[in-house]
C-alpha positions, 0 to 999 in steps of 0.5 A: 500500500502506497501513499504519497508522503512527506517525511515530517521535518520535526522528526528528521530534526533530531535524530537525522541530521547528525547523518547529514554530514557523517559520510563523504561521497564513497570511493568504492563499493565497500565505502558504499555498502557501509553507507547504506548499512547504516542509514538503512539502520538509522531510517529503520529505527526512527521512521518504522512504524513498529522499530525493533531493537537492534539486539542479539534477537533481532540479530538472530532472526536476520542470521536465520531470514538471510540463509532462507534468502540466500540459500533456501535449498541448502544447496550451495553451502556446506555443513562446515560453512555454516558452522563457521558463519554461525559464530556471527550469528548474535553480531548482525546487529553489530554490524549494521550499526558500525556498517562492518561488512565482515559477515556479508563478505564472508558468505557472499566470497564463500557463495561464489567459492562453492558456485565456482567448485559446484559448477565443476562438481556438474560438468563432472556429474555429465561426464558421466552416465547417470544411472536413473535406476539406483534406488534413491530419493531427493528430498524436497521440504527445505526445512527437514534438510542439513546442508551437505556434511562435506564436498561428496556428499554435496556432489550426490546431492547435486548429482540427485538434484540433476536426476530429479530434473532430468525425470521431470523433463522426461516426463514432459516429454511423454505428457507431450507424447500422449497429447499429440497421439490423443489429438491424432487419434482424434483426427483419424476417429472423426476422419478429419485431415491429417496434419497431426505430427506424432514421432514417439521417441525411443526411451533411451533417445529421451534420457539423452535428450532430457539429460542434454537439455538439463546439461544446459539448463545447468550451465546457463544456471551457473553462467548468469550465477557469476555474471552476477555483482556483488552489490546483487547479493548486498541487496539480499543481505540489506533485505534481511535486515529490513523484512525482519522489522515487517514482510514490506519493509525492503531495500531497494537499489537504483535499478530495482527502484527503477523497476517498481516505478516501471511497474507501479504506473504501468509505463516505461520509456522505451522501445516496446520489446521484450528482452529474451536470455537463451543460453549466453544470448540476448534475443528480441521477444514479443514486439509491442503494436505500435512501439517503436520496435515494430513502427521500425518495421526491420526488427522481428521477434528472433533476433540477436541483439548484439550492441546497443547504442544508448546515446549518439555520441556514445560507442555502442556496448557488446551486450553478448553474454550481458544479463538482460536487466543490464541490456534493458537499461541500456535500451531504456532512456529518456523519451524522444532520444535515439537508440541503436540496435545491431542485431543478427537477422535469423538469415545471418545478416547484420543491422543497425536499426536506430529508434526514437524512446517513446512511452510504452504502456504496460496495458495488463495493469489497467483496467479492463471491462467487457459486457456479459450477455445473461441467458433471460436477455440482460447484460451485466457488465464485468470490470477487471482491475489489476492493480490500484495504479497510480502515476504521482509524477505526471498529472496526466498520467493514468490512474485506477480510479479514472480507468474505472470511470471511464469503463463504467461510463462504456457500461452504462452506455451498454444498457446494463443492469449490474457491474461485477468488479473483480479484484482478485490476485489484485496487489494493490498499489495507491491508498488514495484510489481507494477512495476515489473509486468508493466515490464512484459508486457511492456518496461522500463518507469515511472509507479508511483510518490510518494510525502512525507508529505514534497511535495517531489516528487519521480518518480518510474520507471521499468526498465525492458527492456524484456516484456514477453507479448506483445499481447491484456491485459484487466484488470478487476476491481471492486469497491473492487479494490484498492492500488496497483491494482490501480496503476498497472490499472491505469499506463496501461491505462496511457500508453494506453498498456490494456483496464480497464473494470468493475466497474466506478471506483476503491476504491481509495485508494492513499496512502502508509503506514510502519510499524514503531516498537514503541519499537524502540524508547524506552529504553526496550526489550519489543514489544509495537507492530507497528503503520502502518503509512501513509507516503506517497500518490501516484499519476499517471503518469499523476500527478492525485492521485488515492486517493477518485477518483480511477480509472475510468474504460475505458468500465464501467459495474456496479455490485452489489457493485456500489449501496453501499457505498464502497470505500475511498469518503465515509470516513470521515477521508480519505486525500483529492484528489489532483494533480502534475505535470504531469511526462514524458512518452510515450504514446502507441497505441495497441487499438481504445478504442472508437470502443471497448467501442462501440461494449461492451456497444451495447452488455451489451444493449442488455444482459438481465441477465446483465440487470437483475443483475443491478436491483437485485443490485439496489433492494438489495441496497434498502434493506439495508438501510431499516431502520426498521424491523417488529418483528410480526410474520405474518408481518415479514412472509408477508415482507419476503413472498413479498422479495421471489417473488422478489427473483424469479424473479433474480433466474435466476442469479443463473443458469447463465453460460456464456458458457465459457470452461475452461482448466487446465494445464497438470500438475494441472490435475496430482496434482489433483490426488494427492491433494484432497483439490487442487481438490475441490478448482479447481472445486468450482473456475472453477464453479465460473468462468463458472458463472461469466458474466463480465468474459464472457464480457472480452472475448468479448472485448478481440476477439474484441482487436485481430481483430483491432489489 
């Protein structure tokens, strides 16, 4: 949850302005990590919403995160490593308060050590043949495994691990295998024509090839391993510290701030191309309609990017063997200024394509509306809001709740009678959206209370006085439902202005971060990155947080997310839930939530394929937290073979359709004609939704709002 926030300046007085002249502009990297060591601790402590005391504890608890982030399989470090970094485990907090890089450069040169010794350790493995037939398993549960007690015992372990990838890559192929004679055997029942390719491959053929191709995977596992910097691994350790205050507290470097803001407003200034890595190589993917990359009309999706020329008067870099987040921000820049492509056509030949940066939009994170058909003549419109977008630095730019607006007034046009507004997997993003959203649909009124680390209690309210929707609203939510999403759902339900239907409760999120510059409190022009800081929590109207608990949903349907452990009660580091006083408002009455629960919970009894998803939900949670796994061959066929016939019986989940019709807007079906990429991405989303049973629920209840309106 985001806000836009200034620091208050009395705050900074006291305890910060003694940084403002503690450091001089670094001289290297180590000058730098220390900087940043200590600000992140000063800005920890004195602008976290709930600051820990930096002691022996808190040392522990980052010792133990910084080994979850770092080597969450217990692959890389061996027993004798962690018992020599063990004798730092009460001195992390020492060492954030001098900014002592010992711990940090310990772990990470011995990371680089072992990365460098396992790499040998695979080349050796597939020297080798690899016999798939010993009777041996891999275990999976990080949390029951010991890191390796010496380098042979670390070398079978990798030597399992390569076996395991290789049965899961043979696997694919025979999945492959089986789909392709289905579709043949299909064409050939029904007489069609043929043009199905089924060339099974020989048993002995497929261990070659699967191993060959784990070979690679492996490699190019340990090439992008050691093209990455230290000041990568820094950020992780930095993390560290940070999540041990709250799960949303987190370091950010230059670049990895960048990519936020990319995401955070759904823009970025470049030349619309995704940027694929294949073994070693940088290749062009997916070229966006319209952007300069396909305006160009030379470059095409294949090919090789060898250089990339940033500015005129700068010499083009050899971005062969580059990460592609490095090539990506050689590519990006400021709008209206050139860049220069050299890439390898697929025919061999060599160009030097030069662009104009435009801004490219990241359409996924807008929203989105299509018109539903109903089977007794009416229409329904459904929005789809992915993220509560926002863009703080352009006053034109996009934001949610104008999207949400404008997709409302196409509804409306269409004559429609209710609006399901779906705000699953949504992660939520401006708080202030919320509020203009709310707007929207109702009159003026409290929508949110935010309370600081000093227990001041704000009430935020929308003053809009001119909904532009009044009629049924259903709101969907999953377990991946959270921040802002949850406000907005849970002020709705509050006010009793739109019926909750999903998941039994949201991700519980309750918090609100900023941004916070390190540099701003330091005597140099460098960028130390940000520190994105838990400053405040939010509660509802009611006075109850949303945090750990979420929002409980008022027509309660489970999915595939409910059986796992997803969600902030499952965190350790994550703030308690607590409650205020409640704050006045004016609760309405649109719906008899009692007879709609009723009439849902009647028809998801009787919903076999509902039925069915639950217990292919339950069935795959089971799954995943198996503990182990066969690395014999004929075991590993036998386990799979038993999981197939499991398998078949939810196919059916599948060729699911609700039989919902969907309609798009005239002007859409224009834009089609001209946007290849908004076409496709039309048909994969409408197939999607003529596939979605909870879709097909929220019609139901909202037919049902219509008629005891």
């Amino acid at each position: 949850m985001w806000k836009n926030f200034k620091l208050n300046k009395f705050l900074l007085l006291i305890p910060l302005t003694s940084l403002m002249f503690c450091f001089n502009s670094p001289k290297n990297d180590d000058e730098k990590m220390q900087t940043i060591m200590v600000s992140v601790k000063n800005t920890l402590s004195y602008l976290h919403y709930s600051p820990k005391p930096i002691n022996d504890a808190y040392s522990k608890d980052v010792y133990k995160h910084y080994f979850e982030l770092v080597d969450p399989g217990k692959r890389y470090f061996l027993q004798s490593d962690m018992d020599e970094f063990a004798k730092h485990e009460t001195k992390l907090d020492d060492y954030i308060n001098l900014g002592d890089l010992t711990f940090y450069k310990l772990t990470v040169d011995r990371l680089y050590q072992r990365a460098d010794e396992i790499d040998k350790m695979t080349q050796d493995i597939f020297s080798k043949p690899i016999n798939l037939h010993e009777d041996e398993s891999l275990i999976l549960e990080p949390k029951i495994k010991k890191a390796p007690a010496n380098k042979e015992e670390m070398y079978n372990e990798w030597k399992k691990f390569i076996k395991y990838n290789i049965l899961q890559e043979i696997e694919s192929m025979n999945s492959k295998e089986e789909a392709q004679k289905e579709k043949k055997d299909s064409v050939q029942k029904y007489k069609l024509k043929d043009t199905i390719k089924y060339e099974p491959i020989a048993p002995d053929q497929k261990i070659k090839k699967a191993t060959d191709e784990v070979k690679d995977l492996v490699k190019e596992t340990f090439t992008r391993f050691k093209k990455r910097k230290k000041m990568d691994w820094f950020t992780v350790y930095m993390n560290a510290y940070t999540e041990v205050f709250d799960p949303h507290t987190n370091y950010y470097s230059p670049k990895d701030k960048e990519d936020f803001d990319t995401n955070f407003t759904g823009k970025v200034i470049g030349i619309g191309a995704i940027i694929q890595e294949k073994k070693g190589n940088l290749y062009l993917g997916a070229l966006t309609i319209g952007a300069p990359a396909w305006k160009s009309k030379q470059l095409s999706e294949g090919d090789k990017i060898l250089k990339v020329k940033s500015k005129p008067k700068e010499d083009a870099v050899n971005v062969v063997g580059m990460l592609s987040d490095e090539a990506v921000r050689l590519i990006r820049g400021e709008k209206g200024t050139p860049v220069t492509l050299t890439v390898q056509k697929k025919d061999g030949s060599i160009k030097d394509v030069t662009m104009i940066r435009e801004e490219v939009a990241i359409e996924d994170t807008f929203a989105r509306s299509i018109v539903i058909n109903s089977p007794d003549g009416k229409k329904y419109g459904f929005i789809n809001l992915p993220s509560f977008n926002a863009d703080f630095e352009n006053p034109n730019g996009r934001n949610a709740s104008d999207d949400i607006k404008n997709e409302i007034i196409k509804l409306k046009q269409q004559n429609i009678e209710g609006i399901v507004l779906d705000l699953r997997n949504n992660g939520g993003g401006s708080l202030t959206e919320v509020g203009d959203i709310m707007g929207l649909f109702m009159d003026a009124g409290p929508y949110v209370q935010v309370k600081d680390g000093n227990g001041k209690i704000q009430t935020l309210k929308n003053k809009q006085e001119a909904p532009i929707w009044t009629g049924p609203l259903v709101i969907m939510q999953n377990e991946l439902s959270a921040s802002a999403s949850e406000i907005l759902a849970g002020v709705m339900q509050d006010y009793g202005r739109a019926m909750i239907i999903g998941s039994p409760q949201s991700f519980g999120k309750g918090t609100v971060q900023t941004f916070v510059d390190l540099n701003r409190f330091l005597n140099t022009e460098d960028d130390f990155g940000s520190l994105k800081l838990t400053i405040q929590k939010f509660y509802r109207i009611t006075g109850e947080s949303t945090q750990r608990k979420g929002i409980v949903s008022d027509i309660e349907m489970k999915d595939f997310f409910t059986y796992a452990e997803i969600g902030e009660r499952y965190d350790d580091y994550a703030l308690a839930w607590d409650k205020i006083p409640s704050t006045n408002f004016q609760k309405l009455n649109y719906f008899n939530i009692q007879a709609l629960e009723k009439a849902s919970a009647d028809r998801m009894a009787k919903n076999a394929k509902y039925q069915l998803l639950l217990e292919s939900a339950q069935w795959r949670e089971k799954l995943d937290k198996e503990e182990s796994i066969t690395l014999n061959i004929d075991k590993f066929n036998e386990v799979t073979k038993q999981r197939k016939a499991q398998i078949e019986k939810f196919k059916s989940l599948t060729k699911f359709e609700n039989g919902l019709k969907f309609s798009m807007y005239p002007s859409e079906i224009e834009r089609e004609k001209k946007d290849e990429a908004f076409k496709k991405k039309s048909e994969i989303w409408i197939k999607n939704l003529k596939k979605d049973l909870y879709l097909q629920e929220a019609m139901n209840i909202i037919a049902d709002m219509n008629v005891k309106a």
